[in-house]
N, C-alpha and C positions, 0 to 999 in steps of 0.2 A: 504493500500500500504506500501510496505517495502521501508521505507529511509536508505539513504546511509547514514554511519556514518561521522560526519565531517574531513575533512582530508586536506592536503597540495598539489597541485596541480602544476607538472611541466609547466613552461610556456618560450617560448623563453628571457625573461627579468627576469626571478625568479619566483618562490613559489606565489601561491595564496590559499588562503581560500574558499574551495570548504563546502558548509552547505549545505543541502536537495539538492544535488547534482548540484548547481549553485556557482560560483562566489560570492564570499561577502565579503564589503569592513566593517569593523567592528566599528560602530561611536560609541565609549567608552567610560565611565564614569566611574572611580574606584570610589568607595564610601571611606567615612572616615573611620577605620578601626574597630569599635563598630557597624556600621549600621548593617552589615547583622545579625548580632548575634541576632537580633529579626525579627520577622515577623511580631508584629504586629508596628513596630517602621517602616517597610517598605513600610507597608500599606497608608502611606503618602507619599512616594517616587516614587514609580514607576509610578502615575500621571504626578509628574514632570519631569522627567527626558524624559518618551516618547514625552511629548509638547516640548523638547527640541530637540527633534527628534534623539537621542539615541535609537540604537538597540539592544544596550551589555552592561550588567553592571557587573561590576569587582565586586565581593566581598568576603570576607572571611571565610573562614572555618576553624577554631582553632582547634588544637587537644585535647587540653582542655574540647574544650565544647561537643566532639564526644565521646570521651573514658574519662570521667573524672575518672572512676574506671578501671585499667589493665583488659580487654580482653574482657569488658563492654562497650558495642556500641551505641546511640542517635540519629536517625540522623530524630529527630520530626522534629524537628526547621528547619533544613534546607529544609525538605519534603516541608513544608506550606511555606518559601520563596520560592521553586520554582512553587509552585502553585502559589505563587504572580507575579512572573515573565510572566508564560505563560499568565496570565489572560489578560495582559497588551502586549501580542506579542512581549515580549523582551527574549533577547537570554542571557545567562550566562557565563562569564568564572569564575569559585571559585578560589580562591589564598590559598593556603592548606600552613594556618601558623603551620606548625610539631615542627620539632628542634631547626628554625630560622627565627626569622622577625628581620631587622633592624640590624642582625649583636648579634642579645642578642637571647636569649632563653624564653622571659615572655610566651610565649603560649603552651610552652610544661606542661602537667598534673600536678597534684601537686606529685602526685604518681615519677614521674618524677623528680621533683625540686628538694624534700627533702633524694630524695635518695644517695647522692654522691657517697658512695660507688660501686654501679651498675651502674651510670651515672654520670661520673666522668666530673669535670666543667675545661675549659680550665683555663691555669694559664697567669698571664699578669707581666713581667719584670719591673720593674720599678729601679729607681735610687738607687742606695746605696745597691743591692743585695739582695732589697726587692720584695717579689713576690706575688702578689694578685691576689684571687679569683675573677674570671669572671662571669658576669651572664649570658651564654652559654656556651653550652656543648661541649666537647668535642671530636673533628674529629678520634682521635686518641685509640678508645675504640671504641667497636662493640655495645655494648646491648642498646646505644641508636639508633644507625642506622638501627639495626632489629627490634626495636621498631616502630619507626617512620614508617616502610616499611609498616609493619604489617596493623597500621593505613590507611596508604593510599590504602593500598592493598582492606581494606575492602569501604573504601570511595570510591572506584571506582567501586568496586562492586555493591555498592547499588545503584551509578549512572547509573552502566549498567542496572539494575532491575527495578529501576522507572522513567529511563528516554528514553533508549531505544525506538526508533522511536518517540520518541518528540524530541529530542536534543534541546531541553535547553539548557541547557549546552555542549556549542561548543569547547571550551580548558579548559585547566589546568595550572595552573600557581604550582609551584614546589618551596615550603619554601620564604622565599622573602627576597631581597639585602642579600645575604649572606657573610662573612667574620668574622673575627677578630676585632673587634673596640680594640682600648687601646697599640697595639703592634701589630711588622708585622708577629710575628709567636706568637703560641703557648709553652710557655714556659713550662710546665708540666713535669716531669721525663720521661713518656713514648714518648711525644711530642720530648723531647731534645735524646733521644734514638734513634729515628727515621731519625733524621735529622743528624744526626751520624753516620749512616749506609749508606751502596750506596746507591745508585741513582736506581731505579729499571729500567733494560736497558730498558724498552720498552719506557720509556720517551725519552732518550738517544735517542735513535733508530727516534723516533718521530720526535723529531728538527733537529737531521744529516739528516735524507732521506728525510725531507720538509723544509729544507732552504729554498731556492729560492721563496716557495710559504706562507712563516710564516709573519705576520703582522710585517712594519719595528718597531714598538714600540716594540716590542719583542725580534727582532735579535739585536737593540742596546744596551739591558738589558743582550747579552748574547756574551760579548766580551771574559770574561774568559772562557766559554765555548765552542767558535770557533776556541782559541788559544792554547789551551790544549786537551793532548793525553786523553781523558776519560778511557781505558784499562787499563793504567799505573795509575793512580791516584784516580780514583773511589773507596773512603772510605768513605765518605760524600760529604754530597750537598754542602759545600762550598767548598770543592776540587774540583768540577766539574763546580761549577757558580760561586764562587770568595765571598769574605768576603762583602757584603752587604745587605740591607734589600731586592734589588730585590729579592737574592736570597731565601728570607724567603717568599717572597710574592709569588714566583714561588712554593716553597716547600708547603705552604697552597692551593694553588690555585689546584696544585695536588690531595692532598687530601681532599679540601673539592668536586672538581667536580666526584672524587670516591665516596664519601659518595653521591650527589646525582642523580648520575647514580642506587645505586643500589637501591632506593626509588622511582624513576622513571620509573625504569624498574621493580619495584613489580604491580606497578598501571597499564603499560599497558598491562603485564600479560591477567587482565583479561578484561579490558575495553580500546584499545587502540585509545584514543583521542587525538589528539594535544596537547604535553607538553612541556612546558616552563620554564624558571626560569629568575629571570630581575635581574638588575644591580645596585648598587648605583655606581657614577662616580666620581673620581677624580675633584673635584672642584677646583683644582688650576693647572689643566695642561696646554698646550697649545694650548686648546679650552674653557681656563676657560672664562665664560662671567658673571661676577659679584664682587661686590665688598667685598663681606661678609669676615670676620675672619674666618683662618683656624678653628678655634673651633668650629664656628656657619656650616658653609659652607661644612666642614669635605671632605679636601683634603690634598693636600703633599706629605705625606711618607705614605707608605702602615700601617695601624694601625689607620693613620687620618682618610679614608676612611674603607670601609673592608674591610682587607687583606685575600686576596686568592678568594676574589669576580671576577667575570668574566668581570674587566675594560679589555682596549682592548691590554695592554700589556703583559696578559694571557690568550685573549680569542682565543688562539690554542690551547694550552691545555686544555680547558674546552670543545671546537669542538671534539677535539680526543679522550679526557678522559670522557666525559657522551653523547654518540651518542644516548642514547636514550630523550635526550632531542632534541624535534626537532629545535628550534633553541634557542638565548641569547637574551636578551630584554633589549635595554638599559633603565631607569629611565633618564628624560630628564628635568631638573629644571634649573640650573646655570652653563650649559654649551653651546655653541654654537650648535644651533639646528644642521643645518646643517651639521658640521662637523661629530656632531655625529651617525647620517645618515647613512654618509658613512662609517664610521668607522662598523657599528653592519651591514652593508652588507657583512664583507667579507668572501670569501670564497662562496658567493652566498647567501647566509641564508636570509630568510626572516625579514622583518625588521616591526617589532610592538614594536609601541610606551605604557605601560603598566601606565606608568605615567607620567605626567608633569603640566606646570602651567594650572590653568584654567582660567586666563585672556586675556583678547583680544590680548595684547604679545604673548602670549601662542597659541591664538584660528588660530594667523594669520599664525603661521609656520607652521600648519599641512597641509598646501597648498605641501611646498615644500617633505614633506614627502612621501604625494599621488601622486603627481606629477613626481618628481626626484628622490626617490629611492625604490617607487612600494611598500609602506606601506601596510599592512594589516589591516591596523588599529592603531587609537589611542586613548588615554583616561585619558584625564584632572583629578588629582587625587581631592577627596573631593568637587568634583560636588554635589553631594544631597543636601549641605549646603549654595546652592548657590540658592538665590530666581530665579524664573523664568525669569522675567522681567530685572532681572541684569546680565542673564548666555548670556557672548556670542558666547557660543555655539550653542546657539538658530537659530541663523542666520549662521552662518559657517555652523553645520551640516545638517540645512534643505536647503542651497545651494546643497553641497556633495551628498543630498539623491537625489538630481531631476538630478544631471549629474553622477549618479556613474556606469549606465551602458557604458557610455563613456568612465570614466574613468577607469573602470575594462580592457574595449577591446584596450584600450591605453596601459597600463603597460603589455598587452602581445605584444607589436608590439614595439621594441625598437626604439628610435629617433621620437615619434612623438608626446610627451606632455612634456611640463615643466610647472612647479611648482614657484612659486614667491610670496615674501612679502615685503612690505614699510613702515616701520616703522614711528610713529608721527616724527617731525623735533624737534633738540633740542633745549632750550627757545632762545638760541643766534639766532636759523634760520638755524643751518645746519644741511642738508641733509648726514644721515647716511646710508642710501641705495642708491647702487649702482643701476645704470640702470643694465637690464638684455639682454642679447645677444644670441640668438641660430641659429641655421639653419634645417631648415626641407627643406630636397630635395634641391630644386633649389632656396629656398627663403631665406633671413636672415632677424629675425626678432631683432627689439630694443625694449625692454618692459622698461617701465617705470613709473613712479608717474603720474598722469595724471596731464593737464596743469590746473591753473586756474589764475584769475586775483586778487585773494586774498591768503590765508594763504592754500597753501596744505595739503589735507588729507591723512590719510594713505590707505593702500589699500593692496589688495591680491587676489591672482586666481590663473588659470589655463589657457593655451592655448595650444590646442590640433590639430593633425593635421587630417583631416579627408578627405580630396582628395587631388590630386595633388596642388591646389590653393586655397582650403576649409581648414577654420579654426573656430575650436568653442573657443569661449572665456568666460571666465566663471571668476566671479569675480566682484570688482569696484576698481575702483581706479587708474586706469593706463591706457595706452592707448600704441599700437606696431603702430610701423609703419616699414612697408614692404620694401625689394628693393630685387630684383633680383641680382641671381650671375651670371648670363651670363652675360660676356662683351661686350656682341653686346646688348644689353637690352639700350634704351635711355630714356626711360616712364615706372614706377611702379606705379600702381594706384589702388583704391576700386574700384570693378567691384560692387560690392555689400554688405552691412552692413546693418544686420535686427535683431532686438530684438527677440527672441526666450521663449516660452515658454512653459514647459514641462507639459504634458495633462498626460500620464503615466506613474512613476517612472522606472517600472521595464521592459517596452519595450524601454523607451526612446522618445517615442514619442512626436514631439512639433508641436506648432502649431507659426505663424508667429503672433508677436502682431505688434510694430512697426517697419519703414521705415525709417533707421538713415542717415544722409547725413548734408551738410552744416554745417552751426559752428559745429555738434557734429561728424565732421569728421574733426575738423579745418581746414575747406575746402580741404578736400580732403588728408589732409597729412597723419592723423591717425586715426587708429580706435579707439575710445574713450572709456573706460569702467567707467564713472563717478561715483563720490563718493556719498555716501548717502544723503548730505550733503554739495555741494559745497560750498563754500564760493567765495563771488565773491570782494568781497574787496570795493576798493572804484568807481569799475571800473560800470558806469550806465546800461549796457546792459545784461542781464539775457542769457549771452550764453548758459551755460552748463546746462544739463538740470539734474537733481538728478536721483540717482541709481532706476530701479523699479526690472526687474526680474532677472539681475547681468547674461545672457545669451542671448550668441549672436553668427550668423554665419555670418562669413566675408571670401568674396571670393575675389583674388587679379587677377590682370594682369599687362600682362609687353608689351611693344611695342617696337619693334626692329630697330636700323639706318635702314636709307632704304637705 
């Protein structure tokens, strides 16, 4: 039978990931960036990571290790890790390290490195009108960009030739965090020449005719640009954007999403799969969530971060300027999950998480991801390295696999799932998660930390709406309680709360285990979604009963003044 090649799927709510022509929610693992480069070093991996109940494993494809001699092709090693992958029923996205990982150039050829003359290295400003050599090449010279193409051009070929109707390999991920580390532009002669010369009007043309619809972190970076004739003064970028580093970070962001438009579009050429490219973020904006130094953390000024990378105060130009990437992927470590979220939604674009922490921190926010803003997927970076027994991904993702056909038919049907996490409490005893509040139809729910008579647990789920007064609950730790928004409503109550447990992943199918009611409905107020673990403190009576299949349908009613 002929499979459909995997592709992007309109849906009333956003983009979905369509694989052997179904729906697929993508439980991700990036590996540490060495692992895939052997096959037989994997051969101990993909046991673990499927017990962890992972479907997709991220990993690397250096250009290094494919072309290590110019126009001279390898692709053993990767052949035998996908044969390692199918063996194990796991799916692949490759991350194609070309010209850039990390903002540096280590994985480009050596043929490559040692050339400067033909691949010319960006330059980095420094104090005193001293200028140093970068380890990354440079945006602003062609012969590495057709270089790079070339590579990818034939890496997708040979994925269409050995993989075609297996799809293994379900995306691409395109160079990774790309930018400028050291400075927010490229100081080079040809660099400083460029940036010297107009503005090419289609960018112009870009931000004037899409005001109104341009990320506001972008229109604030573009005050000289909204207050100025651009006809009249259009001789360089800072005549157009004003004397500062935004405008160096807008002038990079430019060209580097040129440079990997035309790399992206040599790949789908011949093999057109889902492509991508992810983001390092801004570590000290106003979603920064951590304590770290600007040095350790790598945020600030454009340069602390990579400059010209696609953060979200240039990810319109990166939208407009590389359409053949299908959408931007934030990198999600020390910034506020959420926000960021929403932030890599806009303009509608699908939103895959490509990396973030692999800690129970980490495991508990991918709730609101799948939940709130219709993920496709996400994938805790340096999972391989993480014993079994200690990954808590284990339990997160084999929850996600037993309700993900729920949750797929949720994110096309807008307002009828949300997403939620509860964070441990701090040693003082407060509570850093807020209660949660929504409305489905005619009901308004209150989620929150479930009660106990000792020290609260943390906790995380889903609640989904599934009929008029049916709700599946999915998760532990919390517990909703219901009321009615009609005003003539005098009575909200559990018509019915039942443990669920799912008999077949891919129809959905459950079967009833048990019959919840009394204290684990605290008489009747809430539905309980109990912790693994409750603690009961000092209090003698064993109310709450511990977490077992974290799946449950609650059905509510309301009773009217008479």
């Amino acid at each position: 039978m002929q499979l459909k090649l995997p592709f992007l799927h309109e849906s009333p709510a956003g983009k979905q990931l369509f694989v052997d022509g179904e729906a697929f929610i993508v439980r991700g693992a990036e590996l540490q960036n060495s692992s895939m480069t052997s096959a037989d070093f994997m051969k101990g991996v993909w046991q673990k990571l499927a017990a962890a109940h992972v479907n997709t494993v991220l990993g690397c494809v250096p250009w290094d290790m494919i072309e290590p001699e110019e126009g001279e092709f390898n692709f053993s090693e990767l052949d035998s890790v996908i044969e390692g992958a199918r063996e194990y029923g796991l799916r692949l996205i490759l991350l194609w390290f070309g010209s850039f990982k990390n903002g540096l150039s280590t994985y480009a050829p050596e043929w490559v490195k040692k050339d400067t003359k033909r691949f010319p290295r960006a330059k980095l400003r420094k104090s005193g009108g001293v200028v140093e050599v970068a380890d990354v090449l440079s945006i602003f010279h062609t012969e590495a960009q057709i270089a790079d193409a070339r590579a990818f051009n034939k890496l997708m070929q040979h994925l269409k030739d050995v993989d075609e109707n297996h799809f293994t390999v379900i995306m691409v991920q395109v160079e990774n965090e790309v930018g400028l580390l050291g400075d927010s532009r490229d100081g080079s002669a040809t660099a400083n020449d460029r940036f010297n010369s107009p503005v090419p009007q289609k960018l112009i043309d870009v931000l004037s005719d899409n005001w109104n619809s341009l990320h506001s972190s972008l229109r604030a970076n573009l005050t000289a640009f909204r207050q100025l004739s651009h006809e009249n003064i259009n001789n360089s970028w800072e005549a157009v954007f004003g004397h500062n580093k935004r405008t160096e970070e807008i002038f990079m962001a430019y060209h580097y999403a040129l440079y990997l438009e035309y790399i992206a579009s040599a790949g789908k050429a011949v093999y057109p799969l889902p492509i991508y490219t992810n983001v390092w973020q801004d570590y000290t904006g106003d979603d920064s969530e951590n304590d770290l130094p600007v040095v350790a953390g790598g945020g600030g000024n454009p340069g602390d971060y990579p400059s010209g990378g696609a953060v979200v105060n240039v990810l319109d130009i990166w939208q407009y300027f590389a359409p053949a990437l299908d959408f931007i992927a934030p990198d999600i470590y020390l910034n506020n999950y959420s926000s960021v979220c929403a932030k890599y939604r806009h303009r509608n674009q699908p939103l895959f998480i490509p990396e973030q922490r692999r800690d129970e921190y980490g495991a508990r926010r991918i709730w609101i991801a799948y939940g709130n803003y219709q993920a496709i997927g996400t994938a805790p970076f340096g999972m391989d390295t993480l014993e079994l027994e200690e990954n808590p991904f284990k339990k997160h993702y084999g929850l996600l696999a037993k309700v993900s056909s729920y949750v797929l038919a949720a994110q096309r049907t807008p307002g009828s799932i949300i997403g939620f996490y509860f964070d441990e409490l701090t040693p003082t005893g407060k509570d850093l998660s807020p209660a949660v509040s929504v409305t489905f139809g005619t009901w308004h729910l209150n989620i929150e930390r479930s009660f106990v008579f000792g020290k609260p647990s943390p906790g995380f789920g889903l609640v989904i709406q599934t009929g008029d007064a049916k709700f599946l609950l999915v998760g532990e730790g919390f517990q909703v309680t219901f009321t009615s928004t009609d005003s003539r409503v005098a009575f909200t109550g559990i018509l019915r709360f039942v443990e669920k447990e799912v008999v077949n992943e891919k129809t959905g199918e459950m079967r009833t285990w048990r019959t919840f009611g009394g204290d684990e409905t605290r008489s009747g107020q809430s539905a309980v979604m109990p912790a693994e673990d409750p603690d009961y403190g000092s209090f003698p009576i064993s109310i709450t009963i511990p977490a077992r299949t974290r799946i449950a349908e609650c059905e509510v009613y309301a009773l009217n003044y008479d």
